[in-house]
N, C-alpha and C positions, 0 to 999 in steps of 0.2 A: 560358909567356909570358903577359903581365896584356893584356890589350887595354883599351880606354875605347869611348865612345859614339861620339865623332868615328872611330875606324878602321872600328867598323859602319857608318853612313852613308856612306863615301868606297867603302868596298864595294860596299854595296847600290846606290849610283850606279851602280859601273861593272859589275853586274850585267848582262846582256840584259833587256829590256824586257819581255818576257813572262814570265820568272821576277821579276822587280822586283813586276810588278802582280801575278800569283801570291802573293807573299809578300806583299804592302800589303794586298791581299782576303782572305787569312785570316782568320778572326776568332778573332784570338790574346788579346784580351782576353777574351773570355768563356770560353775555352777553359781559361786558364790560372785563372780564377774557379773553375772546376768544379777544377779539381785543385786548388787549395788549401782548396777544400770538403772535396774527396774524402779526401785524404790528411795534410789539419789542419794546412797549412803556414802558418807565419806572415809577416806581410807583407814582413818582410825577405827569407825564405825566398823567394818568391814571386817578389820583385825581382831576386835572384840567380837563379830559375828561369829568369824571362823574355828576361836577360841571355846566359845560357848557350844558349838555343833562338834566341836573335837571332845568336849566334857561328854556331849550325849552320847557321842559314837561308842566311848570306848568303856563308858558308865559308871563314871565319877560323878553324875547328879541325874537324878529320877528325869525320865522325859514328862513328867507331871507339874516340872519345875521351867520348864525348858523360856515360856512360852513369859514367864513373870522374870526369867535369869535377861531375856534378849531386852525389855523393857527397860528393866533397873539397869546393867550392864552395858547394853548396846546405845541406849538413849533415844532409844525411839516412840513412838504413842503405841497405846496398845491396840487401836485396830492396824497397822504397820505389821508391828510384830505378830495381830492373828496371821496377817496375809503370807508374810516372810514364812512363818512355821506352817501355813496353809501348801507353799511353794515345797520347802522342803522336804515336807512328808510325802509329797508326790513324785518329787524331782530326785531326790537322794536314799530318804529311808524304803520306801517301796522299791527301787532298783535293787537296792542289797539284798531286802526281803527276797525278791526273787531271783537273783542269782545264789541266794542261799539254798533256797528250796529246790532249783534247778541243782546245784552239786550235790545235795543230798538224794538227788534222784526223785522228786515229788514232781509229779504235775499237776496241770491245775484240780482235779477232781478226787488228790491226796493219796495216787498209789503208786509206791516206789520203783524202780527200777528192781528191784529182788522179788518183786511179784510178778513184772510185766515178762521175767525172763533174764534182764538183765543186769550189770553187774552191783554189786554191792559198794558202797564208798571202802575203801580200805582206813585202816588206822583211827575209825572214829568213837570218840570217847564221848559219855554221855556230857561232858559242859558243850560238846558240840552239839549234841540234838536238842536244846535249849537256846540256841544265838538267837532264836528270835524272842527270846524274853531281853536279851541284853539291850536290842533294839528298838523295842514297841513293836504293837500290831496296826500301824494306821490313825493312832492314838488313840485305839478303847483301851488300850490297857493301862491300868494306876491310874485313872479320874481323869483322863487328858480327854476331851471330846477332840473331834476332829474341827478344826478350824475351818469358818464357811468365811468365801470373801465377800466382804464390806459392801454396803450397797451400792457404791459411786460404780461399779462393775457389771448393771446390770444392764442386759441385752439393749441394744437399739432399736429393734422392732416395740419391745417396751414402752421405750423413751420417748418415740415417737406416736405412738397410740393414748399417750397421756399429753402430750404438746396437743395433737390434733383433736383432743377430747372424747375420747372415744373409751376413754378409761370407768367412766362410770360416773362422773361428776355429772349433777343437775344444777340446773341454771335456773333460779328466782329472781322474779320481778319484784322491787318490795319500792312502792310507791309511800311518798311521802308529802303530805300534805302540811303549810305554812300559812299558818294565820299573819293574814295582811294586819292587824294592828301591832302587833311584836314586833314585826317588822320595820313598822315605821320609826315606832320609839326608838330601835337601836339606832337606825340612822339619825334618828338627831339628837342624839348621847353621846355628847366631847366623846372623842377617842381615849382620852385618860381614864375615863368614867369605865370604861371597855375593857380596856386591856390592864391591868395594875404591874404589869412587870414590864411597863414602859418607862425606859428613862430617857432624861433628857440627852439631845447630842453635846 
């Protein structure tokens, strides 16, 4: 299904108000700057990126989709796109997650501020204590695995413990033996005789 700007906006209205300011306080501009640094996206590229991450945000298409929407849509391969949706799950969705958790008074070991003593969020309605279904968990949730980066990223101590062989490869000797009479006949067998996909200059 195509969306436009106007179906994100009538969304992101009738969002709850604490994921709405969650998602306006990101900073998805500079955010999506570094990834088009990072991964050399061009500004169309880019525009279509920020399109697609504005569909997740505000949940106009499953984050199940997200990762096959940036591929087709965006034009990138799809270990790019792991890396890209590997970036943003760290960089953008996990910030919200926890300045969501943090207004609702959670901390990390899940007990509110109404048990520690302190105050109660005011005014909140149960589609607020649900925001983080609208935004995924890290991507276990709806079959989205969490994207691992591509192997081209992997340590230099690594890289250089396999240059220097130290990696576990062994080293065979495999001797081979040449009978001198085969040898001779080749050499005195016209070159034509030899080769058959010799042609003339």
């Amino acid at each position: 299904m195509d969306f436009n700007q106007d179906q994100i906006s009538d969304k992101l209205h009738s969002l709850p108000r604490k994921l709405r300011e969650a998602i306006v306080d990101a900073d998805l501009e500079n955010l999506t700057e570094n990834l088009r640094a990072k991964y050399g996206l061009h500004i169309d590229q880019l525009d279509r990126l920020i399109f697609e991450i504005n569909l997740i945000l505000v949940g106009l298409v499953p984050n199940s989709e997200f990762q096959s929407r940036i591929v087709k849509n965006v034009g990138v391969a799809e270990d790019v796109a792991n890396l890209i949706t590997y970036d943003l799950n760290h960089e953008l969705f996990a910030k919200i997650r926890a300045s969501l958790r943090e207004e609702r008074g959670q901390t990390n070991n899940g007990v509110s501020k109404s048990e520690t003593g302190g105050d109660e969020l005011e005014g909140r309605n149960e589609s607020e204590g649900n925001v983080e279904k609208e935004i995924g968990r890290g991507g276990e949730e709806e079959g989205m695995a969490t994207p691992k980066p591509s192997p081209d990223q992997t340590p230099k101590k690594m890289f250089n413990q396999k240059m220097s062989g130290l990696a576990g490869t062994s080293k065979q000797t495999v001797e081979v033996e040449t009978k001198t009479g085969d040898n001779e006949e080749a050499k005195s067998a016209p070159i034509k005789a030899r080769d058959p996909y010799r042609e003339p200059i």
